[in-house]
C-alpha positions, 0 to 999 in steps of 0.5 A, a space after each residue: 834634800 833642802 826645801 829649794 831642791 826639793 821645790 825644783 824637783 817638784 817643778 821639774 816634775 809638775 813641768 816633765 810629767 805627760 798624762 794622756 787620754 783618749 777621753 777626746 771630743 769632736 772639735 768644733 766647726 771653724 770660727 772666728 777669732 778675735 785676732 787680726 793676725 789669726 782670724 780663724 780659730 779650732 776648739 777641741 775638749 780633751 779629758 773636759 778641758 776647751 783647747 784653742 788654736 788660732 791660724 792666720 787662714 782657713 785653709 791652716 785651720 780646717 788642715 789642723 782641725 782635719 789631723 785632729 779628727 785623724 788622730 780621733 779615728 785611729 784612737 791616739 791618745 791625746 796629751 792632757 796638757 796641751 790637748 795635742 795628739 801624742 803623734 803630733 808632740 813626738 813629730 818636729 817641733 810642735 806648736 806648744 810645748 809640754 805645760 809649764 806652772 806659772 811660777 816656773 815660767 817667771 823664774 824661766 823669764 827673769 833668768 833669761 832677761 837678768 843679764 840685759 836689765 838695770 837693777 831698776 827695770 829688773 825690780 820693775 820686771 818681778 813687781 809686774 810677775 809677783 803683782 799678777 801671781 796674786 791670780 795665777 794660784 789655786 785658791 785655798 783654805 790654806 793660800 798665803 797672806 798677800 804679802 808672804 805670797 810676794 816675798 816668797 815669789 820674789 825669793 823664788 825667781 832671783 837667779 841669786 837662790 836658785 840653789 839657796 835655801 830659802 829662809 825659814 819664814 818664807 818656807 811654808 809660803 813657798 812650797 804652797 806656792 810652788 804646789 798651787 802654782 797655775 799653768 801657764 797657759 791658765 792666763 789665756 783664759 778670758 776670766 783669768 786673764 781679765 783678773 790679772 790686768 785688774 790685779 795690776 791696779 792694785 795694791 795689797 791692800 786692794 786699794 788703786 794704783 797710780 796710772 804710772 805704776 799701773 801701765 808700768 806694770 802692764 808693760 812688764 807683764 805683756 813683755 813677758 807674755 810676749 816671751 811665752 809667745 815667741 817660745 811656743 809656751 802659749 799660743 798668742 799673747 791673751 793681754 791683747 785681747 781683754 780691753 779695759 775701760 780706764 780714765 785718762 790720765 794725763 801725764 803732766 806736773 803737778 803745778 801745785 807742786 811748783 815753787 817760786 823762785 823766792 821760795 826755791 832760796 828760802 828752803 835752799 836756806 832752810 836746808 842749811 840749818 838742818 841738823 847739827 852745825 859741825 856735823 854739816 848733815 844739812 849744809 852737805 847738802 845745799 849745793 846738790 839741792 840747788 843743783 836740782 833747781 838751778 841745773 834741773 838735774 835729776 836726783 840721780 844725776 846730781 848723785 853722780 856729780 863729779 868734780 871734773 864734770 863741772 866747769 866752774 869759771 870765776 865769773 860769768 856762766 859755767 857747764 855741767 858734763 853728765 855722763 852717768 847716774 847712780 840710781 837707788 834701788 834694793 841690793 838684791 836687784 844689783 850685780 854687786 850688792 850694793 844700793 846704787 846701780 852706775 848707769 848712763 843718762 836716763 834713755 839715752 845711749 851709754 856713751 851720750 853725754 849732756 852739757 848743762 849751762 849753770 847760772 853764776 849763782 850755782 857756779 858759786 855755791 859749787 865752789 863754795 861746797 868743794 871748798 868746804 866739804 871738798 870731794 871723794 875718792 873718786 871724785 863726786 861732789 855729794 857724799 854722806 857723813 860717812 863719805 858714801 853715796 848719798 842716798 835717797 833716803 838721807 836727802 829726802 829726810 833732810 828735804 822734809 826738815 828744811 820744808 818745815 823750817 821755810 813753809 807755813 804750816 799750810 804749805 807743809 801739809 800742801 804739795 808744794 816742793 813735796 819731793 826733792 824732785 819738784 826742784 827739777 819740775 820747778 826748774 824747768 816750769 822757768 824756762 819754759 815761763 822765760 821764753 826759752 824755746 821747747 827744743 832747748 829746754 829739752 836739750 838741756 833737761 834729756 827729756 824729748 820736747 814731745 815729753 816736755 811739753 806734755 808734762 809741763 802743760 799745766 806749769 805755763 803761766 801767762 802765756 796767752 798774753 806772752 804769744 799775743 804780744 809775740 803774734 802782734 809783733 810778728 804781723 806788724 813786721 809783715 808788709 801790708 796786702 794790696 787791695 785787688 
């Protein structure tokens, strides 16, 4: 038997297995719980174990604790795992379910939500569960590092291994973890469950994460917590009931980050001198460099550029039609097996399209990047030496190079275009300066105005005398009040 099948059997056993007792005490009288849905709650021991149930009434409660006290009386055994009379378990379907480890639980969740999820939302997803397994496993002498922990949770809930064995470096890893795994329900205790959302902030090393990767994180754990609610593997969600104290953070760009636009052409420059001239490394990549800036395209959209996407007259503006991205993750987290997922725009229905106006200037240095490097196969304008998709890693290499050949040394070691991503944020921090109204700006960069000006707050420059200046205007075209 291999080291997978026989860490499913053990599964399937630790989930399968019922012990009983009538080692059972009184439950308590009705109290109050926490829940604003479910008020009134019962608390009952089962062989030295707390079991809670809430209800949205009294009445449901004090029925609940009155089948308990029954089932007392006549002596009934009581099921260990879920604190359940025997009877109750056997009769329609109960409350909750027969216990589950948390490791099966996650493998259960992503099976289950693997089919409607882009590559990306699925990592995101295994991030929240492998993040918070951290906690939900016995504490031994013998527990995994951090790090083998993850990998081994992460090979374990890939739908991909489920009758894969696993590598030999992951073996001893694994059957820890499936033999230390929690139950399930171990989450809804308050101390356990606050030591998960703390575990969120994390990182490995226990150093704190960004706010975005934690409320990320947060999201993917309370999703599937909410999908152990809704099929009765616990009782209500217990996230909801832990509040954290965290410090704002406000969601908005960097302005230091920002370039100007002499110093946008300067690295657009710098970029064209990356690496060897006949082999073009840098040179292939100008115009997609400058279709983040000019076009405020994401990295991903500017990836999927097509040649019939572009309309690109001979004089005056042209227009970009976006209708896909080619976002970059890890193979294991794609149908296909490869690092580029073909997705629609960013939050957007996968039919909608955006129409971008491109400035002269861009529309020249398309021209000039088809008629040098011409397109692919398939028809996009950005290709790697080889004639792939460009990847992520090729052009933030490229992007680190051309920064030291335009910036000061001071201005390498600064945020200052950090990542290719601030050409977008510079961009749009432009249009926003010119005038150009919010909803416009939105429409041309897919992000809601309520997002755009959240973000981009702290990128506005000289805008009090701008709107005084319009203020003014405005009140001198209004007709003067008569006196009484």
């Amino acid at each position: 038997m291999t080291a997978a099948a026989e860490a499913a059997r053990r599964r399937r056993q630790a989930a399968g297995a019922r012990k009983t007792t009538r080692d059972v005490r009184r439950p308590w009288k009705i109290g109050k719980a926490r829940s604003k849905t479910k008020p009134h709650t019962v608390r009952w021991v089962v062989a030295g174990e707390v079991f809670t149930e809430t209800f949205v009434s009294y009445a449901l409660a004090d029925g609940f604790r009155s089948q308990l006290i029954q089932a007392m009386n006549k002596a009934e055994e009581f099921d260990v795992a879920t604190g359940l009379p025997v009877s109750k378990l056997e009769s329609a379907e109960p409350k909750v379910k027969a216990e589950v480890s948390w490791l099966q639980f996650c493998i259960d969740h992503v099976a289950a939500r693997w089919g409607e999820l882009a590559a990306k939302s699925r990592e995101s997803m295994c991030d929240s569960l492998a993040t918070a397994t951290q906690v939900m496993v016995e504490t031994t002498r013998d527990k995994p590092a951090a790090r083998d922990l993850r990998r081994a949770f992460l090979w374990a809930v890939l739908p991909a291994n489920a009758a894969a064995e696993p590598p030999k470096e992951l073996d001893e890893s694994l059957n820890w973890l499936v033999d230390h795994s929690l139950p399930l329900r171990a989450i809804a205790d308050p101390p356990t469950t606050r030591k998960v959302i703390n575990q969120l902030g994390r990182t490995l090393d226990d150093k704190p994460v960004a706010g975005d990767t934690y409320r990320r994180r947060r999201r993917g754990l309370n999703a599937a917590i909410e999908y152990a609610a809704e099929s009765h593997a616990l009782g209500d969600n217990p996230l909801k009931r832990v509040k954290t104290k965290r410090v704002a953070v406000e969601d908005q760009v960097d302005p230091r980050v920002v370039v100007t636009h002499a110093q946008a052409r300067e690295l657009l420059t710098a970029v064209s001198y990356v690496g060897s001239w006949h082999r073009g490394r840098g040179r292939r990549l100008v115009a997609f460099f400058a279709a983040l800036y000019y076009a405020g395209l994401r990295p991903a959209e500017a990836v999927a550029l097509r040649e019939t996407d572009c309309h690109l007259p001979e004089t005056g503006w042209g227009k970009l039609t976006l209708a896909e991205t080619l976002p970059v993750t890890t193979k294991k987290w794609t149908d296909h097996g490869a690092r580029h997922d073909k997705r629609g725009l960013k939050q957007r229905d996968p039919n909608t399209v955006r129409l971008v106006p491109i400035p002269s200037t861009l529309v020249r240095i398309l021209q000039a990047h088809i008629d040098e490097f011409g397109v692919a196969e398939d028809g996009r304008l950005f290709r790697n030496e080889r004639g792939g998709i460009v990847g992520s890693t090729t052009y933030s290499r490229v992007w680190e190079e051309a920064r030291r050949f335009a910036f000061t040394p001071y201005q390498v070691e600064s945020p200052l275009a950090g990542r290719p991503y601030d050409l977008r944020h510079a961009a749009l921090s432009t249009w926003l300066n010119a005038g150009i109204s919010p909803a416009e700006v939105s429409k041309r960069a897919g992000n809601s105005v309520e997002v755009l000006l959240r973000r981009y707050a702290g990128c506005l420059d000289n805008q009090e005398e701008f709107v005084n200046r319009r203020i003014e205007r405005a009140l001198d075209e209004m007709p003067e009040l008569e006196a009484g």
